[in-house]
C-alpha positions in Angstrom: -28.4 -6.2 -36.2 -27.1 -6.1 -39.7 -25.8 -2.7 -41.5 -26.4 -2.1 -45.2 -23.8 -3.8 -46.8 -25.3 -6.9 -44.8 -22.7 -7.2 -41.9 -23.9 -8.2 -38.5 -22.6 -5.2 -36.3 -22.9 -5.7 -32.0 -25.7 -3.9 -30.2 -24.3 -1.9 -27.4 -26.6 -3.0 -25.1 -29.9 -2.6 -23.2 -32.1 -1.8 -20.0 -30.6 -3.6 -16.7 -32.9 -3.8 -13.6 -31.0 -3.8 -10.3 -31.7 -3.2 -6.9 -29.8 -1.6 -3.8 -29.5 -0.2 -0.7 -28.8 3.1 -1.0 -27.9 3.5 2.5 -24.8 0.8 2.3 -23.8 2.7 -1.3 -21.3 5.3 -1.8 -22.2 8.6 -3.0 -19.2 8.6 -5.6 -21.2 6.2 -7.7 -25.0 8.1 -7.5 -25.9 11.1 -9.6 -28.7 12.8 -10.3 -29.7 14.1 -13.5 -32.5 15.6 -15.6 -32.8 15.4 -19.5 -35.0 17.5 -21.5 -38.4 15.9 -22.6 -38.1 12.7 -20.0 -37.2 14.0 -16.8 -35.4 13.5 -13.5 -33.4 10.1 -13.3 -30.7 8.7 -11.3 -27.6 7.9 -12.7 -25.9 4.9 -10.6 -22.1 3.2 -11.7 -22.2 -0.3 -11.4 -19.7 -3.2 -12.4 -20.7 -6.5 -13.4 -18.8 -9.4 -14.1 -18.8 -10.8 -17.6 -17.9 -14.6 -17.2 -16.3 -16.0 -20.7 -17.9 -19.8 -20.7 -16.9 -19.9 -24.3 -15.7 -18.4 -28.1 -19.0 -16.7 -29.0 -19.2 -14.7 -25.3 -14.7 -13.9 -25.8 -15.7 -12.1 -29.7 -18.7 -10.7 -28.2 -17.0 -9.4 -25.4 -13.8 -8.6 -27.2 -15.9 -5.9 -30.0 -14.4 -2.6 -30.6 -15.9 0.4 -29.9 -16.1 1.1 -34.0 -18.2 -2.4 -34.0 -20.7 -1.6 -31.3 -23.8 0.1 -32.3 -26.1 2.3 -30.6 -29.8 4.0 -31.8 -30.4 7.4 -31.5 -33.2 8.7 -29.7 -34.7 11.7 -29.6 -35.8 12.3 -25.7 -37.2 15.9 -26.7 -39.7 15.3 -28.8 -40.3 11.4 -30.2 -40.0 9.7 -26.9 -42.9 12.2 -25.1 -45.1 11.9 -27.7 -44.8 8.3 -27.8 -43.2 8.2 -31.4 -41.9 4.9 -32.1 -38.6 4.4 -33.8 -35.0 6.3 -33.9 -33.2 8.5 -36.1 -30.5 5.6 -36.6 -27.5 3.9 -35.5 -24.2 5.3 -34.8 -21.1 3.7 -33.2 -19.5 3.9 -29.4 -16.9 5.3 -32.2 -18.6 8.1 -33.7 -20.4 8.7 -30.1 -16.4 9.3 -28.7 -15.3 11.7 -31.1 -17.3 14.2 -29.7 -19.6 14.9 -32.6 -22.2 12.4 -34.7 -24.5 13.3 -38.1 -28.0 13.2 -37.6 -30.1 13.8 -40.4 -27.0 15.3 -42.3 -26.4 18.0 -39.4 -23.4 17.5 -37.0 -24.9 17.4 -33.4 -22.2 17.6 -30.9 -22.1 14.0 -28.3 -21.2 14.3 -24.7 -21.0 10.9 -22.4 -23.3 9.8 -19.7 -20.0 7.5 -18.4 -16.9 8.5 -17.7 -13.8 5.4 -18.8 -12.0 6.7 -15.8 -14.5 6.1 -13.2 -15.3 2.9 -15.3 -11.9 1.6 -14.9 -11.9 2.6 -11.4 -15.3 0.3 -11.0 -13.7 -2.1 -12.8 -10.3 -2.5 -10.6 -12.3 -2.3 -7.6 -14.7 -5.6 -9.0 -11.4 -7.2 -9.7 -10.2 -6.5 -6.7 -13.5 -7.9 -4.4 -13.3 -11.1 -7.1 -9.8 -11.8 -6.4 -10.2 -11.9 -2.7 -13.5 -14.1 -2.7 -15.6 -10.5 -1.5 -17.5 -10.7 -4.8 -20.8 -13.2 -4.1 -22.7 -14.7 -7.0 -26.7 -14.9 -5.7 -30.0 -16.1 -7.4 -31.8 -13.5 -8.5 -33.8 -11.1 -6.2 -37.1 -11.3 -7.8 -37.6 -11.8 -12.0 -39.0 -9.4 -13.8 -42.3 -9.8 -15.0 -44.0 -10.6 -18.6 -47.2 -11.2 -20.0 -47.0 -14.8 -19.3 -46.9 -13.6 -15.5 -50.0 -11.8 -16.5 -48.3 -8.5 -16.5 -49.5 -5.7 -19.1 -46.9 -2.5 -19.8 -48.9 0.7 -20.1 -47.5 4.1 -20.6 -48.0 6.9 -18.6 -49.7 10.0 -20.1 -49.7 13.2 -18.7 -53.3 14.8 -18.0 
């Protein structure tokens, strides 16, 4: 991604698929939530090893919240209605400090993560890598595409 004056500036991310057994996970980690316009999800910590096999993955890795970017969606009207697009970037930064500009109004931010429980996640991964607990496996099934055959459709309420 490249801002205006032509800098390349980190994406913050994407969609993960993961799988688990809730049974065998601890309820600390799972909560349910609702937002407005998309509807009930569940909200599940996880921590997952970044290995650094070289320089590009460390300065990746190593980017300030101030250089990683995220877009801003609006979930109560564009995302329903199937509008593509966003209403523009803003920094982990600007999300932080409790209050962004959309549009040229201030709308106030809250996080969906907490840094505490993130650390704590953190320290515990460290903790199961450390002692050998923490088991690399192939992947449980791929995700499919369209070379798979596979078409996306969205669902539209009747």
């Amino acid at each position: 991604m490249i801002n205006v004056e032509g800098k390349e500036i980190g994406s913050a991310g994407g969609t993960l698929a993961v799988t688990g057994d809730l049974k065998q996970m601890s309820p600390r980690w799972l909560i349910g939530t609702s937002y407005l316009g998309y509807g009930a999800t569940l909200s599940v910590g996880i921590g997952i090893p970044i290995p650094i096999l070289n320089e590009e993955i460390a300065r990746y890795a190593a980017m300030k919240d101030e250089e990683l970017f995220a877009p801003v969606v609006d979930y109560g009207e564009a995302y329903p209605s199937f509008t593509p697009g966003n209403l523009g970037y803003v920094s982990y930064a600007e999300l932080k400090s409790g209050k962004i500009k959309v549009n040229g109004k201030d709308v106030i931010t809250a996080p969906l993560s907490s840094m505490s429980r993130a650390r704590e996640i953190a320290s515990t991964l460290k903790g199961w890598i450390q002692k050998g607990e923490f088991q690399l496996t192939e992947p449980v099934k791929t995700l499919p595409s369209p070379a798979d055959g596979f078409t996306a459709h969205s669902i539209k309420e009747a």
